[in-house]
C-alpha positions in Angstrom: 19.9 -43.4 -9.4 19.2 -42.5 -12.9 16.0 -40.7 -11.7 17.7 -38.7 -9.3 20.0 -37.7 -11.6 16.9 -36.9 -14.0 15.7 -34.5 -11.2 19.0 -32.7 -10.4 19.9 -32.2 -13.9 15.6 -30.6 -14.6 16.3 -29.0 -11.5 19.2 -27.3 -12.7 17.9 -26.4 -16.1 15.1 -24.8 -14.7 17.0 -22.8 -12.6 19.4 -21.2 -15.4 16.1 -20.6 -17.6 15.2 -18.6 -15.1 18.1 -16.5 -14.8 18.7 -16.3 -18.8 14.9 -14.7 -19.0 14.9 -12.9 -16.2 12.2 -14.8 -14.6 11.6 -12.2 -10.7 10.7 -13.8 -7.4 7.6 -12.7 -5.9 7.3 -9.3 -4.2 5.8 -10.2 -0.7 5.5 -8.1 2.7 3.1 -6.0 4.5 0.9 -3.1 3.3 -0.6 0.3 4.9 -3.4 1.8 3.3 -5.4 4.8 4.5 -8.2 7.2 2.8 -10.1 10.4 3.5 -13.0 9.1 4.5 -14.2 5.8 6.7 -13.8 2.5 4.8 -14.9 0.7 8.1 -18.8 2.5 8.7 -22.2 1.7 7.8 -24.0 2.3 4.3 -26.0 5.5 5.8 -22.6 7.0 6.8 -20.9 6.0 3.7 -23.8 7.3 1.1 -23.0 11.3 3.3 -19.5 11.0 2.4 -19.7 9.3 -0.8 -18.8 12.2 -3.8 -17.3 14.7 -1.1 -13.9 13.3 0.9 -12.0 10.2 0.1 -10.2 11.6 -2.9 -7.1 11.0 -0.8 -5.0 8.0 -0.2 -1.6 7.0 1.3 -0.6 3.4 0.3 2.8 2.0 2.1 4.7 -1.1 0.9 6.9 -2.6 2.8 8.6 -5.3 1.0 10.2 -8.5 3.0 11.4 -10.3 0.2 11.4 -9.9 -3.6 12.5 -9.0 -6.9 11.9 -7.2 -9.8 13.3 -7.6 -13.1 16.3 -9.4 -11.6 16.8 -5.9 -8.7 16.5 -7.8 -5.4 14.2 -4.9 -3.3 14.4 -7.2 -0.1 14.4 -4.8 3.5 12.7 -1.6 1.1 9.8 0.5 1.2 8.0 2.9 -0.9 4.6 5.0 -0.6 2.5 6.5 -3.3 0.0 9.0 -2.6 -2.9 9.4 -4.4 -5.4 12.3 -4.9 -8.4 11.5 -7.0 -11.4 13.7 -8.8 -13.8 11.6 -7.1 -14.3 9.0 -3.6 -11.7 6.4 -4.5 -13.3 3.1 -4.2 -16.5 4.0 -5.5 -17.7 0.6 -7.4 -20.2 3.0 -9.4 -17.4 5.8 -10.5 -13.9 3.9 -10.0 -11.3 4.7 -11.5 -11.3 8.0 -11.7 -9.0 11.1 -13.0 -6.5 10.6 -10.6 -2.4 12.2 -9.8 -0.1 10.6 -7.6 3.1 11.1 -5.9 5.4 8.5 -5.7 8.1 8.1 -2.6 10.7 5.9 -2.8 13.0 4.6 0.1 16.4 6.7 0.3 18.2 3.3 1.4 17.6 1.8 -2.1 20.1 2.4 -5.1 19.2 3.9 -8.4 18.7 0.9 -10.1 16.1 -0.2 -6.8 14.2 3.0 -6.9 13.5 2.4 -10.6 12.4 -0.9 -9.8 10.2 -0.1 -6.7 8.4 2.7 -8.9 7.6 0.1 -12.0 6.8 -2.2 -8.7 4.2 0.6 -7.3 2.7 1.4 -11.2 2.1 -2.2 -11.7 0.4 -3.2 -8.4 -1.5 0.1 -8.5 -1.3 1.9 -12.1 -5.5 1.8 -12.4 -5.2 3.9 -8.7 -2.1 5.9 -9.4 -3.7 8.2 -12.2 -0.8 10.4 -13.6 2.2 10.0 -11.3 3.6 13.9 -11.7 6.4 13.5 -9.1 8.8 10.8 -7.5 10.5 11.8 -4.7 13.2 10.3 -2.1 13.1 9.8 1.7 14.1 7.6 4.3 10.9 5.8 4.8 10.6 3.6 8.3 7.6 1.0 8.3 6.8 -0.8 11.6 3.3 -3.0 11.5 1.4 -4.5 14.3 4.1 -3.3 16.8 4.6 -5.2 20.2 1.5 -5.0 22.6 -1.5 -4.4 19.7 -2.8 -8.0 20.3 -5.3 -7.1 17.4 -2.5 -6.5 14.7 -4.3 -3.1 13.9 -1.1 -0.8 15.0 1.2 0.5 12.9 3.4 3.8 11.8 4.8 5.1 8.7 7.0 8.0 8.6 8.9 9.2 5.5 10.8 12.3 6.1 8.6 15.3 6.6 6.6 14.0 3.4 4.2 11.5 5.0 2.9 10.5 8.5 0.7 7.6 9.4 -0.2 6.2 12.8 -3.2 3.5 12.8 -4.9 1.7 16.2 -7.2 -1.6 16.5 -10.5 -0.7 16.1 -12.7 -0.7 19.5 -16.2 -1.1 21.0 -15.9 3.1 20.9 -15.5 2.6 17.0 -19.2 1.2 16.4 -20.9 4.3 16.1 -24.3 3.0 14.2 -23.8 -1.0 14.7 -24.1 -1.5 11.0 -20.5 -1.4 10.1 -19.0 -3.5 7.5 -15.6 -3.2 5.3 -17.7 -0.7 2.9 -15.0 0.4 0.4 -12.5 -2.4 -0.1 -8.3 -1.7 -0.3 -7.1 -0.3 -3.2 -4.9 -2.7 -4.4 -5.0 -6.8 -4.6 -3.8 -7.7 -1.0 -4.4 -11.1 1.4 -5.8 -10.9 5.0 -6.8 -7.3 5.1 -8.6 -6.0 8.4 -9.5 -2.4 9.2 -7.8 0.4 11.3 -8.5 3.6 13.0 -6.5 6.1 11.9 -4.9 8.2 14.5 -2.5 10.3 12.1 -2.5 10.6 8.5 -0.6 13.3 6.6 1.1 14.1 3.2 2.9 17.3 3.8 4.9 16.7 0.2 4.6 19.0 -3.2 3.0 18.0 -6.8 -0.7 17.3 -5.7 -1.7 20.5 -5.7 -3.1 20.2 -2.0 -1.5 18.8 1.3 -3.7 16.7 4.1 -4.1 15.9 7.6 -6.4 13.1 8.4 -7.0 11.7 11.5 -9.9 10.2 13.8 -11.4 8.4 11.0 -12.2 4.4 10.4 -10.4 4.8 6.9 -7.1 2.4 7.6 -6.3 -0.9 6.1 -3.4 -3.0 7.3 -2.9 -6.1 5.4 -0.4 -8.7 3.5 0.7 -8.6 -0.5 2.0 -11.1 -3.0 2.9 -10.2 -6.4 
């Protein structure tokens, strides 16, 4: 009896420390990740690319659960988009000089959006570069939608700023037989498995250029923790 009591009273302390220090609860939930230039190919495809396109990404949190600082971002998503001086990724040249846009979801409050962009600078300040704008849009997130046995489906759509559609990879995908995940995400993430993307475009203001890329092996679709 005593040592139950002993438990429940720990318990209880442990609980209000939390609370008094504003201790957060993990930030977990899916992630969408694609670049300007295949991230699923072979090294001879790669080294033709490497210095002249993937200086783009668009990286999509969608966040089941979570907290930050106390602000409960459960249900919320937000995007940054990312346009670097050089092929993001490269082991040899990464980081490098890089701006970003930030979009944060229009169902969150002030106090949220604030939270989801210290979220976004934390998991991916190193990739971010200078952010130079935040904007605000109803972003919808659906991953590995019904029917895509694979789990490599999944859209993104945030206003008219940003557009992603990704598909499993197929036997059509293999083009030299040598493929391999050749430039890994951009951000610490858990069971991450390439993607062919179908549509990928930032259409948004502040990065000095807008993109459209499509047809490429350059999609991640994966899990976070943080």
């Amino acid at each position: 009896m005593a040592h139950r009591l002993f438990l429940t009273v720990t318990a209880a302390l442990v609980a209000c420390f939390a609370i008094a220090t504003g201790a957060s609860a993990a930030v977990s939930g899916d992630y969408v990740e694609i670049r300007s230039c295949d991230v699923y190919t072979g090294s001879c495809f790669a080294n033709a690319e490497m210095g002249l396109t993937g200086h783009e990404a668009i990286m999509t949190w969608k966040i089941r659960e979570g907290d930050v600082d106390g602000v409960k971002l459960d249900g919320l998503n937000v995007i940054a988009v990312v346009r670097a001086s050089d092929t993001l990724g490269d082991v040899n040249r990464f980081p490098s000089a890089a701006r970003s846009v930030l979009i944060v979801d229009k169902a969150a409050t002030p106090q949220q959006r604030d939270a989801l962009v210290r979220f976004t600078q934390k998991v991916a300040g190193k990739v971010l570069g200078k952010t130079v704008q935040v904007e605000t849009a109803p972003i919808s997130v659906d991953v590995c939608m019904a029917g895509c046995s694979k789990e490599g489906c999944a859209t993104v759509k945030a206003g008219s700023l940003v557009e992603v559609e990704t598909r499993c990879l197929g036997g059509k995908d293999h083009v030299c037989g040598n493929e391999e995940l050749y430039y890994p995400p951009l951000t610490k993430v858990a069971s991450a498995r390439a993607a062919y993307t179908v549509a990928g475009a930032f259409r948004g203001q502040g990065l000095d250029t807008q993109f459209d890329e499509a047809n490429r092996r350059s999609a991640y679709l994966a899990t976070f923790s943080e």
